[in-house]
C-alpha positions as CSV (number, residue, x, y, z in Angstrom):
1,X,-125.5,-12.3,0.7
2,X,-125.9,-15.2,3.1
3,X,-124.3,-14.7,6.4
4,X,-121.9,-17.6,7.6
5,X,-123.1,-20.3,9.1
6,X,-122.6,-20.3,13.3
7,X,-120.7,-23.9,14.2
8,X,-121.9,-25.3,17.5
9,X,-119.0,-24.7,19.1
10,X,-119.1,-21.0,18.1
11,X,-122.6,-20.7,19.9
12,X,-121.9,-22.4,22.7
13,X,-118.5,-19.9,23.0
14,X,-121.1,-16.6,22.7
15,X,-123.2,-17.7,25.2
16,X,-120.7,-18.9,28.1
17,X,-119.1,-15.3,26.9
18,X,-122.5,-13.3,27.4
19,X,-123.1,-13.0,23.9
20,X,-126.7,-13.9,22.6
21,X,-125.7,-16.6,19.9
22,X,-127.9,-17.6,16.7
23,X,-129.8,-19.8,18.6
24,X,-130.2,-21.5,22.1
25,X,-127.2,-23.7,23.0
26,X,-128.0,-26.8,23.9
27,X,-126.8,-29.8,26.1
28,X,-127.2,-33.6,27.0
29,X,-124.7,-35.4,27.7
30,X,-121.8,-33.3,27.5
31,X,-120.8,-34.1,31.1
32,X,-121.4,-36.5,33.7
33,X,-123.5,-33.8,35.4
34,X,-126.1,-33.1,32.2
35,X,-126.3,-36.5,31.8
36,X,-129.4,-39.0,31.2
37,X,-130.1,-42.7,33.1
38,X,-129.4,-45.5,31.4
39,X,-132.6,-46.5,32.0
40,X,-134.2,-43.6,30.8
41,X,-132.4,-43.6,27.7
42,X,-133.1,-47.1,26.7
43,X,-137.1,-46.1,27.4
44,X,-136.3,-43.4,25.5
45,X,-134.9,-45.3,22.6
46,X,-137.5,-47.4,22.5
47,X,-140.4,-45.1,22.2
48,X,-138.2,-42.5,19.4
49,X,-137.8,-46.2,17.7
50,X,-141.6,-46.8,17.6
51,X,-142.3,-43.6,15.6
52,X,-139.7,-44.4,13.2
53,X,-136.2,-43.0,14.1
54,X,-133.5,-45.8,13.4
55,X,-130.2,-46.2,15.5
56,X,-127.3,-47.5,14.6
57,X,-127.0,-49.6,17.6
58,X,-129.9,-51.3,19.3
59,X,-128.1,-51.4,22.9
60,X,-127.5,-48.9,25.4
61,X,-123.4,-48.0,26.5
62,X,-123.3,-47.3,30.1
63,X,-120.2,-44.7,30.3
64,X,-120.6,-43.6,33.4
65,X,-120.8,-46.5,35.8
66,X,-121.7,-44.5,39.0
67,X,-124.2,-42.5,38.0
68,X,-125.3,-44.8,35.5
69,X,-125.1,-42.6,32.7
70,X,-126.1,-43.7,28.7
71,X,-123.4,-42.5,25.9
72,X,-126.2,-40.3,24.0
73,X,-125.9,-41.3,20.6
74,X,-125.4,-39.2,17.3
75,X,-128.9,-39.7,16.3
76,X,-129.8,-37.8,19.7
77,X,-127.1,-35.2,18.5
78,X,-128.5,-34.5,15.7
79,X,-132.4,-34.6,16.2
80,X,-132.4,-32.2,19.1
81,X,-129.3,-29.9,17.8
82,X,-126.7,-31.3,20.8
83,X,-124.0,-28.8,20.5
84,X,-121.8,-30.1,23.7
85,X,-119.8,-33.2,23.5
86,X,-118.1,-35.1,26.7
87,X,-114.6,-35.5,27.2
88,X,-115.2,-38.5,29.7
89,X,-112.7,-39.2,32.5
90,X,-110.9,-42.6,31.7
91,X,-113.0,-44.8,34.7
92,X,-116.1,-45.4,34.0
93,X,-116.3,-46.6,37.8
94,X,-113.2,-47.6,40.1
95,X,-111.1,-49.8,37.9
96,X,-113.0,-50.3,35.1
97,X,-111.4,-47.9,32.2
98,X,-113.2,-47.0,29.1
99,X,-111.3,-48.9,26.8
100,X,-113.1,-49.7,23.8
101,X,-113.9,-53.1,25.4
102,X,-117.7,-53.5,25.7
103,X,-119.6,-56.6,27.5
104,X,-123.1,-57.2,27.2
105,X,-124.9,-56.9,31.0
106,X,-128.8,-56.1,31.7
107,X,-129.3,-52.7,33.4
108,X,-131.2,-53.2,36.9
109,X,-134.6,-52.6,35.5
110,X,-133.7,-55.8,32.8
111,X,-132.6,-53.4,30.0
112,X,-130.3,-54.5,27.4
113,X,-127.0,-52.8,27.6
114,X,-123.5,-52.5,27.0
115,X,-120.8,-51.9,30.2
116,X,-117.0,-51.6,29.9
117,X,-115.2,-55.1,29.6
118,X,-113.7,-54.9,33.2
119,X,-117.1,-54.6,34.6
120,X,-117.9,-57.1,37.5
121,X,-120.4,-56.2,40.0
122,X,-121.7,-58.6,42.5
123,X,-125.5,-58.5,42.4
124,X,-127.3,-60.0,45.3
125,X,-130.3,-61.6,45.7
126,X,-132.5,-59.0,47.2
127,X,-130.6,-56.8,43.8
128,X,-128.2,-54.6,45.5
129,X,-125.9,-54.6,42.9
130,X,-122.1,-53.9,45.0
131,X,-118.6,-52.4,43.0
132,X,-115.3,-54.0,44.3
133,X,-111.3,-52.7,43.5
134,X,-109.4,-55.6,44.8
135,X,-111.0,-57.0,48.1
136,X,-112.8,-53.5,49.1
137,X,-116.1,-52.5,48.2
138,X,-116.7,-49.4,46.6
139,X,-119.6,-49.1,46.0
140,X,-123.4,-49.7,46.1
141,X,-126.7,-49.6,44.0
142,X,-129.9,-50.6,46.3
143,X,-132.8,-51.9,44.7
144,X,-134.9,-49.2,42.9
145,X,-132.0,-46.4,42.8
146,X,-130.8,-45.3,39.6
147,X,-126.9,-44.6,40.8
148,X,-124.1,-46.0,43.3
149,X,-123.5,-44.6,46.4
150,X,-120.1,-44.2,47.9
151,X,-119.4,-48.0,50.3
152,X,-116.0,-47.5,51.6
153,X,-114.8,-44.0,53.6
154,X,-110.9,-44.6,54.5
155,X,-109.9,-41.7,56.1
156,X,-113.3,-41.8,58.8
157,X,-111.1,-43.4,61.3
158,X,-107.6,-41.6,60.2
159,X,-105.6,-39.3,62.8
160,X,-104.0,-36.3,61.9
161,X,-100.2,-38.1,61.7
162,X,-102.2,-41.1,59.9
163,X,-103.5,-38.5,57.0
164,X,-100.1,-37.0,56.7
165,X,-99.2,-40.1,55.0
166,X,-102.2,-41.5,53.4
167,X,-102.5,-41.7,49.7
168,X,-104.7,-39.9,47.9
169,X,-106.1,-40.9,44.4
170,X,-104.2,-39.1,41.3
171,X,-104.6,-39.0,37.9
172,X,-102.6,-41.5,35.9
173,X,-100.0,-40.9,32.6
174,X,-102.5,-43.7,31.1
175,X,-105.5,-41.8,31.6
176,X,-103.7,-38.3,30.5
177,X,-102.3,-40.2,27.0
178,X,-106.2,-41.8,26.3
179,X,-107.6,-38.0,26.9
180,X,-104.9,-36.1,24.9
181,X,-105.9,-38.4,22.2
182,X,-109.3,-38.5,22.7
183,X,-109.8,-34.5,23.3
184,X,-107.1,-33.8,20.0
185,X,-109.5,-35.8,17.9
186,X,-112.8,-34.4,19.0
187,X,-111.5,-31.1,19.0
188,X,-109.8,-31.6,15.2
189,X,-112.7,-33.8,13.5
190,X,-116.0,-32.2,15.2
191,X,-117.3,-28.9,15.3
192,X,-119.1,-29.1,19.1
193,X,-118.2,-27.5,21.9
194,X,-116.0,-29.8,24.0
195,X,-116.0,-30.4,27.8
196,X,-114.0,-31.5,30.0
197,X,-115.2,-33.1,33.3
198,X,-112.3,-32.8,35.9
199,X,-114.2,-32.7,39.0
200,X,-111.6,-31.4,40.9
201,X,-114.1,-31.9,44.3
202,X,-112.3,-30.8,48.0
203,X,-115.0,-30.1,50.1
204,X,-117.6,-33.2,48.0
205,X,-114.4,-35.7,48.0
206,X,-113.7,-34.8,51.7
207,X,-117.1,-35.9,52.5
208,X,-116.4,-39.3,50.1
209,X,-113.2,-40.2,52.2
210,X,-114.8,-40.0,55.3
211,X,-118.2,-40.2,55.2
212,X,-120.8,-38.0,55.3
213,X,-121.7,-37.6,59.0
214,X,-118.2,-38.7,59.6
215,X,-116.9,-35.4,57.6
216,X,-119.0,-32.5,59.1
217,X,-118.5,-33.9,62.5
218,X,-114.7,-33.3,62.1
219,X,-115.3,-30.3,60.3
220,X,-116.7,-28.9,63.9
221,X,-114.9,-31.0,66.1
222,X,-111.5,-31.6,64.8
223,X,-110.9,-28.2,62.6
224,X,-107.4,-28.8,62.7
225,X,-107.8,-32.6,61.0
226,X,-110.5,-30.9,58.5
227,X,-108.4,-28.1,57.4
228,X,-105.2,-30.2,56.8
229,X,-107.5,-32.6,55.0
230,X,-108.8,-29.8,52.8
231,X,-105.2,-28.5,52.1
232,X,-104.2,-32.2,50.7
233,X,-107.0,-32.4,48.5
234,X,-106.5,-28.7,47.0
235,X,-102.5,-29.8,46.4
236,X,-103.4,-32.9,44.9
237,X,-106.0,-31.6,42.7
238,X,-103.7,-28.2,41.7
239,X,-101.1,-31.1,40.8
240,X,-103.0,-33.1,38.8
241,X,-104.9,-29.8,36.9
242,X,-101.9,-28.9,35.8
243,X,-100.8,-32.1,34.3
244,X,-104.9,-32.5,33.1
245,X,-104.9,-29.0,31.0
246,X,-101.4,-29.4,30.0
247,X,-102.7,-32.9,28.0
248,X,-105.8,-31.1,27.0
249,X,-106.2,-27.6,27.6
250,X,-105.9,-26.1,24.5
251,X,-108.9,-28.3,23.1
252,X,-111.3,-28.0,25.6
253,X,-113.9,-25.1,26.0
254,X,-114.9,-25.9,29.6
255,X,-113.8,-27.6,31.9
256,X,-115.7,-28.8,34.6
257,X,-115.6,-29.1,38.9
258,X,-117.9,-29.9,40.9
259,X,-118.5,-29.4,44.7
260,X,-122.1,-29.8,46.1
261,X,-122.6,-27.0,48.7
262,X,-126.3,-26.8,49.0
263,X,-129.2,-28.9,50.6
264,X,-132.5,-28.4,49.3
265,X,-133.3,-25.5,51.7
266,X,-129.9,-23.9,52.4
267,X,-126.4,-24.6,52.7
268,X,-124.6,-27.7,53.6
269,X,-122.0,-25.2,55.6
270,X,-122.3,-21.9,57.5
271,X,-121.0,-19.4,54.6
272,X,-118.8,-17.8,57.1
273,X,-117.0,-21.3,57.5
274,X,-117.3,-21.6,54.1
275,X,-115.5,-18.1,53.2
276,X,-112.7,-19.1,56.2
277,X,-112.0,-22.2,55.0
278,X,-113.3,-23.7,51.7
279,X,-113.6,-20.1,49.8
280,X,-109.5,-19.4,49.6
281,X,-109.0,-23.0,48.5
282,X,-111.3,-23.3,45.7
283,X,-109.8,-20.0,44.4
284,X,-106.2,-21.0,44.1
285,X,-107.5,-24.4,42.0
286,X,-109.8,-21.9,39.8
287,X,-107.1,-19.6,39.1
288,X,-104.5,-22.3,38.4
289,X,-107.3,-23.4,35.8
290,X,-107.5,-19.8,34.3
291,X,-103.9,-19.2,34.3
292,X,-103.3,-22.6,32.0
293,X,-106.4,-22.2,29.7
294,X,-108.4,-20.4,28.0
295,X,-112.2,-22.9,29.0
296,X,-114.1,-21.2,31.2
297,X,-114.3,-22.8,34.8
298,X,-117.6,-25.0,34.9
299,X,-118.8,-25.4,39.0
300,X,-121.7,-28.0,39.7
301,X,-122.5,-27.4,43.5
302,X,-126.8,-28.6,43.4
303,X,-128.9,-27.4,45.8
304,X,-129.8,-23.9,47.3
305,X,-126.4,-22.5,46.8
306,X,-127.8,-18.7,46.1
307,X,-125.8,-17.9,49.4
308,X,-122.7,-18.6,47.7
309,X,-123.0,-17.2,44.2
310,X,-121.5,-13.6,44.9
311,X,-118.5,-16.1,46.4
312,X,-118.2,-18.3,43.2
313,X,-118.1,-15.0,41.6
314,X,-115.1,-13.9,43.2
315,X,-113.5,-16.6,43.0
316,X,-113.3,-17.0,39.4
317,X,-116.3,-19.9,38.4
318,X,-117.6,-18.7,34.5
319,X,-120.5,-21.0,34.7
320,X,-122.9,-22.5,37.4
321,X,-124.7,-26.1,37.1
322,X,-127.1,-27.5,38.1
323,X,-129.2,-24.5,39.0
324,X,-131.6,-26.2,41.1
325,X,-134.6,-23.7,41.3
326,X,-136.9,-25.6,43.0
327,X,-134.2,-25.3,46.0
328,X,-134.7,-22.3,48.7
329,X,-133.8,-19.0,47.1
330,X,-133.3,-20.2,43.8
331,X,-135.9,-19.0,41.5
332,X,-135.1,-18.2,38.1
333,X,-136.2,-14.5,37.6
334,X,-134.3,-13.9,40.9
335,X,-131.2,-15.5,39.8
336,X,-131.0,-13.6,36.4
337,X,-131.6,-10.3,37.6
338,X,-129.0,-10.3,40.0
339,X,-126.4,-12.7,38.5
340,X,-126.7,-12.9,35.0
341,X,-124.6,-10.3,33.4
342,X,-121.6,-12.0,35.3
343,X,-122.2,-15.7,35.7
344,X,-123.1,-18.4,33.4
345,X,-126.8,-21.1,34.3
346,X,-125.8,-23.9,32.5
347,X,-128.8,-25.8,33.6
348,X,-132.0,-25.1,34.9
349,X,-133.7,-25.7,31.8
350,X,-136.4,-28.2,33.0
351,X,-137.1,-29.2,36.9
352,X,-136.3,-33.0,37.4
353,X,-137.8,-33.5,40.7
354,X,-141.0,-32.5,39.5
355,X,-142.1,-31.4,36.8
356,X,-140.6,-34.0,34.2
357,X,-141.4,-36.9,36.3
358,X,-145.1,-35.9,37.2
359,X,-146.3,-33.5,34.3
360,X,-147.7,-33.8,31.3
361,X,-145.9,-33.0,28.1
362,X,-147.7,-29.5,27.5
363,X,-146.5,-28.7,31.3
364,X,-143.0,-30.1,30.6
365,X,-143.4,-27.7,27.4
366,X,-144.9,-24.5,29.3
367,X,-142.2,-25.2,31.9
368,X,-139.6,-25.2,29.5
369,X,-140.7,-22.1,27.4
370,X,-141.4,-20.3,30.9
371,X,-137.2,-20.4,31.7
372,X,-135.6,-20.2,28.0
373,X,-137.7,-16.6,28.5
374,X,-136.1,-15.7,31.5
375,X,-132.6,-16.8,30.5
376,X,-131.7,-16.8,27.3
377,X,-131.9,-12.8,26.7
378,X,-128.1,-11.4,27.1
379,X,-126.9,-14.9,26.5
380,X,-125.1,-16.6,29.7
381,X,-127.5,-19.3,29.4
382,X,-126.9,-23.2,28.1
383,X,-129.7,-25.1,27.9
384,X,-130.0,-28.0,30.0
385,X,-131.9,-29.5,32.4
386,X,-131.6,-29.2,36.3
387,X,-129.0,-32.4,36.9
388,X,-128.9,-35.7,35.3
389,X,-132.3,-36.7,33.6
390,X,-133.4,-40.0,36.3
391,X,-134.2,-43.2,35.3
392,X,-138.2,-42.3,36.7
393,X,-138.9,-39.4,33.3
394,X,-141.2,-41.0,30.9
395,X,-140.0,-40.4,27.2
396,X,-142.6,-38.1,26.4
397,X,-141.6,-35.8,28.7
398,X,-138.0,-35.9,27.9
399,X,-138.8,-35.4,24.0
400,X,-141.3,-32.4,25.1
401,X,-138.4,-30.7,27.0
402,X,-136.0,-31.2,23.9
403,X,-138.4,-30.1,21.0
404,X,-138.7,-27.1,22.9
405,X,-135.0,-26.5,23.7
406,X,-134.4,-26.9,19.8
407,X,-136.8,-24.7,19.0
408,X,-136.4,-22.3,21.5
């Protein structure tokens, strides 16, 4: 008798539940955080197209304007075993919705592709390519990145009174009614894992608001002005997570946050600041996740963020992204030994900064083989790699790294 057949979405549930599953789960694309460059994917396209796979579409769809991202197409699904599929906030990039609307616009390497209708960047000459909402600049691509940066920081200059009554973004009933309907019918007529990027960012979005240096300045200087700051951006994001898994909780089987808390060699913030301030904060918008849904909380934080993990435990996070082992402290072997049995790597799968772009396939292969070894046994691992795949991976490398995931 033939056991049943295992549905994506039912491997992708035993793993993130610490159950080894059929096979490896496997990822790319399902968020804006295991993503792939535009530009890498219409390389990629090219040379798959060469050796004979056809697509249904010549042209690259750019869904994720800021980072740049590529829609990864069925034919991807389906040749690699994709077993995650995105539920995509409604903005592709500040005011330009995902509509169903495409225009045709060259990426910045000369690509072919296909934006959102209300796209509109001015590109100067020197091709800094610049994002506006209304009069203000949003943001900014310089010439050879592969992603905008943040351009406008309204709260650097902002008293304490002055932040009382500033604004902050919110999700909209327009956005909610497009990802009901989007995540009923991905959920009803699919049988992938679905998930749902919320972002849900305090500590990251504190930093956007500001600016950067702007941000941990205050944080030191003006604790007072950085707490309250912190305390708005938790209300607004418990407020709009309840109205978020109220539209689509029941479909999704992870939802995602993200909050970068590591540099390469260490943390961004002295853990003890972290665990006074940050720490009790994160954990009231995790548990209001937990308390309305049954997805497992999703946390991308890059960097060496080893010096946290016991924290994120605590504090209710199911899964960590991107797990950037060539960061300090961060080593694979390491991180399974100690963590494994009662946190989620989804990620790690390949090294981005430098083994895909430098290696040769057969590295990008031994590489590969090297961490599905480590972390697939017990389950608690999805494959993907560490972060967005950049626009600077040649397309052998990235079908190496895939063959091997499938296969692994």
């Amino acid at each position: 008798m033939s056991s049943k057949a295992v549905s994506p979405r039912e491997r992708v549930l035993a793993a993130i539940n610490h159950r080894e599953p059929d096979r490896l789960p496997v990822d790319l694309g399902g968020s804006i955080v295991t993503g792939i460059n535009a530009m890498a994917y219409a390389r990629l396209k090219r040379h798959l197209a060469a050796q004979g796979l056809e697509f249904a579409a010549d042209t690259v769809r750019v869904t994720s304007i800021i980072l740049l991202l590529a829609e990864v197409e069925r034919e991807f699904v389906d040749l690699w075993g994709i077993d995650v599929l995105p539920l995509d906030r409604y903005c592709a990039a500040p005011g330009v919705p995902l509509s169903g609307r495409w225009k045709a616009h060259p990426l910045p390497d000369g690509s072919p592709a296909l934006f959102p209708a209300d796209f509109h960047p001015l590109i100067e000459e020197d091709g800094t390519w610049k994002l506006f909402e209304g009069a203000v600049m949003t943001n900014l691509l310089s010439p050879g990145s592969g992603s905008f940066v943040p351009a406008h920081f309204p709260l650097a200059d902002l008293s304490l009174q002055e932040l009382e009554r500033y604004p902050l973004p919110r999700i909209s009933q327009t956005e909610l009614d497009y990802l009901r309907t989007r995540a009923r019918d991905l959920y009803e007529n699919t049988d992938k894992a679905l998930f749902g990027w919320f972002n849900g960012s305090i500590f990251e979005s504190g930093q956007f608001l500001s600016g950067f240096d702007t941000f941990f300045m205050r944080l030191v200087g003006e604790p007072e002005f950085s707490r309250r700051l912190l305390e708005r951006l938790t209300e607004a994001v418990i407020e709009d997570l309840k109205r978020y898994l109220d539209a689509v909780g029941q479909y999704i089987q992870v939802i995602g946050f993200g909050d970068d808390l590591g540099f390469q060699n260490g943390p961004q913030i002295d853990p003890r600041l972290f665990r006074s301030l940050v720490k009790p904060l994160l954990k009231q918008i995790y548990a209001t996740a937990h308390s309305m849904s049954a997805a497992k909380v999703f946390l991308h934080s890059c960097g060496s963020v080893y010096e946290f993990i016991e924290d994120f435990i605590e504090i209710g996070v199911d899964i960590l992204n991107p797990v950037q082992t060539s960061a300090a402290h961060m080593d694979v072997e390491t991180l399974k030994q100690l963590f494994g049995d009662r946190i989620v790597f989804w990620g790690g799968g390949a090294d981005v900064q430098n083994v895909l772009p430098r290696g040769t396939p057969e590295e990008v292969r031994r590489d590969v083989r090297y961490r599905i070894e480590v972390m697939q046994p017990g389950g608690g691992f999805v494959f993907a790699p560490i972060h967005n795949l950049q626009a600077d991976i040649p397309p052998e490398n990235i079908v190496a790294m895939y063959e091997e995931a499938r296969d692994g």
